[in-house]
C-alpha positions as CSV (number, residue, x, y, z in Angstrom):
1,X,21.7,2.3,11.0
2,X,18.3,1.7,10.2
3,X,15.6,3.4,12.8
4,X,12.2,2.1,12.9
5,X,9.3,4.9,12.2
6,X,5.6,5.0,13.3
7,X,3.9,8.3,12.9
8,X,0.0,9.1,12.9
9,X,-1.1,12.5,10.8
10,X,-3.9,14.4,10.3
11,X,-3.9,16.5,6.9
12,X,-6.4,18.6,5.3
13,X,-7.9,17.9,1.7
14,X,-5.3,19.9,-0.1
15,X,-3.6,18.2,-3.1
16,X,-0.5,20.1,-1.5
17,X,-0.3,17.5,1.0
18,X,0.5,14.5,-1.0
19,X,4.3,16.2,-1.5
20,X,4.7,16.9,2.0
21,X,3.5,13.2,2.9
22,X,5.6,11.2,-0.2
23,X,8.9,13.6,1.2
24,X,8.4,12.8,4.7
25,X,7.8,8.7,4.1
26,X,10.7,8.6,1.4
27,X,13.3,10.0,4.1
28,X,11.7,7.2,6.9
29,X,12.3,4.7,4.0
30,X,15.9,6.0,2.9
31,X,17.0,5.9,6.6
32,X,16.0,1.5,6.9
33,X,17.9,0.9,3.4
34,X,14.7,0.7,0.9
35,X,16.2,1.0,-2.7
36,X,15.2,2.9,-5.4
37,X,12.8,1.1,-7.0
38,X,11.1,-0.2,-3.7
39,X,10.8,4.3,-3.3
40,X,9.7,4.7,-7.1
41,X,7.2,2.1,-6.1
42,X,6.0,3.3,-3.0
43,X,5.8,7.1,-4.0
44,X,3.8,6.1,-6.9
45,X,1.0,4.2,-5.7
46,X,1.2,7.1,-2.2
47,X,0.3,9.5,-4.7
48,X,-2.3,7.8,-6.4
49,X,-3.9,6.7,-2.8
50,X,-3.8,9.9,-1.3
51,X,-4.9,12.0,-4.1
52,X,-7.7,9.5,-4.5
53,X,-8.9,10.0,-0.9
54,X,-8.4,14.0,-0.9
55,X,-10.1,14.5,-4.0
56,X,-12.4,11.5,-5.1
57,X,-13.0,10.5,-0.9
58,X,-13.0,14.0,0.6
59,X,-14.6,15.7,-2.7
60,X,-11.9,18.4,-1.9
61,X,-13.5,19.5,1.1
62,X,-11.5,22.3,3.1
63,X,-13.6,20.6,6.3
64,X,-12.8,17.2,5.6
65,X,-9.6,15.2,6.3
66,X,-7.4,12.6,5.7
67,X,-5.9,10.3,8.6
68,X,-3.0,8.5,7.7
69,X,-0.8,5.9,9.7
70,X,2.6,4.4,9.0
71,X,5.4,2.8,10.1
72,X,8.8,1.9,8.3
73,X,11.1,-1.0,9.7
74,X,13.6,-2.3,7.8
75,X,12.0,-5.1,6.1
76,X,8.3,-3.4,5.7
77,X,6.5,-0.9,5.0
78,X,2.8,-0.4,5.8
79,X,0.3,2.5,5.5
80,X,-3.1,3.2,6.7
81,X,-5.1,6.4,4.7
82,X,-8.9,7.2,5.7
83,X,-11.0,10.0,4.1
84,X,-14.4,10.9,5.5
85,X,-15.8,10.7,1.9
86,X,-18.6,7.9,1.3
87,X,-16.2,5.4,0.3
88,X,-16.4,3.0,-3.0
89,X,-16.6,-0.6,-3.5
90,X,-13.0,-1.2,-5.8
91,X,-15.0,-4.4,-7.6
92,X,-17.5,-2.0,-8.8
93,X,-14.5,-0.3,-10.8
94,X,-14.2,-1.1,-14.5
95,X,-11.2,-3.4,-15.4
96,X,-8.7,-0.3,-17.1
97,X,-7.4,-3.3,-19.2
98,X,-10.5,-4.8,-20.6
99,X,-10.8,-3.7,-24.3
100,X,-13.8,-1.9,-23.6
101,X,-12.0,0.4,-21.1
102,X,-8.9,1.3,-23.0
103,X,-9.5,4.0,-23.6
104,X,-11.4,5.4,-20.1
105,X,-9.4,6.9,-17.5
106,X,-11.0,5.6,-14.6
107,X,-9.0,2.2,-12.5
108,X,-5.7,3.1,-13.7
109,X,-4.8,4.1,-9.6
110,X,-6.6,1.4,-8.6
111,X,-4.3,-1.1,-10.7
112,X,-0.9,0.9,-10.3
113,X,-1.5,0.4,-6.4
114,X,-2.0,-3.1,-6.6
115,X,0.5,-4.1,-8.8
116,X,3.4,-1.9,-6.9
117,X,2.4,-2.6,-3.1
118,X,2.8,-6.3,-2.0
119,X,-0.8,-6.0,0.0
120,X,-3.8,-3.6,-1.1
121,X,-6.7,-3.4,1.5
122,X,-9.9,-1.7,1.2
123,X,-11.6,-1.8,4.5
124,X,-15.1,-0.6,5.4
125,X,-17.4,1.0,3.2
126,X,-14.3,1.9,1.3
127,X,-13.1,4.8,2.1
128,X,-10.0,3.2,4.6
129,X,-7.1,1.1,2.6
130,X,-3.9,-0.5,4.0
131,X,-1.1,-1.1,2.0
132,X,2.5,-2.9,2.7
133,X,5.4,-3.1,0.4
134,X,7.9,-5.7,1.8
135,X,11.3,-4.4,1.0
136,X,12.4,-6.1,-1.9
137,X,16.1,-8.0,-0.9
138,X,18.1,-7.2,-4.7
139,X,16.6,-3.2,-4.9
140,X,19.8,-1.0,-4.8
């Protein structure tokens, strides 16, 4: 029977963390029915969010952290991650598929989260984003 999750945590800027945080959001989303590739999806663009806002946000900073909110119902999931970094505006990042940028590194995240989360929100001077990923009705 699906239960309903809402949780609030407070991590430190250790890359250790994102495993810990993917683990504990994939067994909310296993226990309200989310399929495999609604997980796959989910855990990907986690990772890239968190480890963007404990290294890239926070700088790695042992004194900084990383607040994150979420809840799981059956239909929805939605997330809340702020660093106390000095934020970024996302337009200012270089389009990864523009020729020019083929071959740089930088915006791949940024485009893996928006393409795998059904709503991508920067908020602020960028250093808060909400995400939602609507569970998708056919995953198995």
């Amino acid at each position: 029977m699906p239960t309903p999750v809402q949780t609030d945590l407070t991590v430190p800027s250790e890359l250790g963390e994102v495993r810990r945080i993917q683990g504990e959001i994939k067994e909310a989303l296993q226990s309200n029915q989310f399929g495999d590739r609604d997980l796959f999806h989910i855990e990907l663009a986690l990772e890239e969010a968190l480890v963007n806002a404990i290294k890239h946000g926070n700088q790695l900073d042992p004194d900084k952290k990383v607040f994150v909110r979420y809840s799981v119902i059956p239909d929805r999931f939605d997330i809340r991650i702020e660093d106390q970094g000095d934020g970024f505006c996302p337009e200012d990042v270089p389009d990864p598929t523009a020729i020019e940028n083929l071959e740089r590194p930088c915006g791949r995240g940024l485009l893996m989260i928006r393409s795998f989360m059904s709503n991508v929100t920067y908020h602020g001077k960028g250093n808060v984003v909400t995400m939602t990923k609507h569970r998708s009705p056919d995953d198995e």
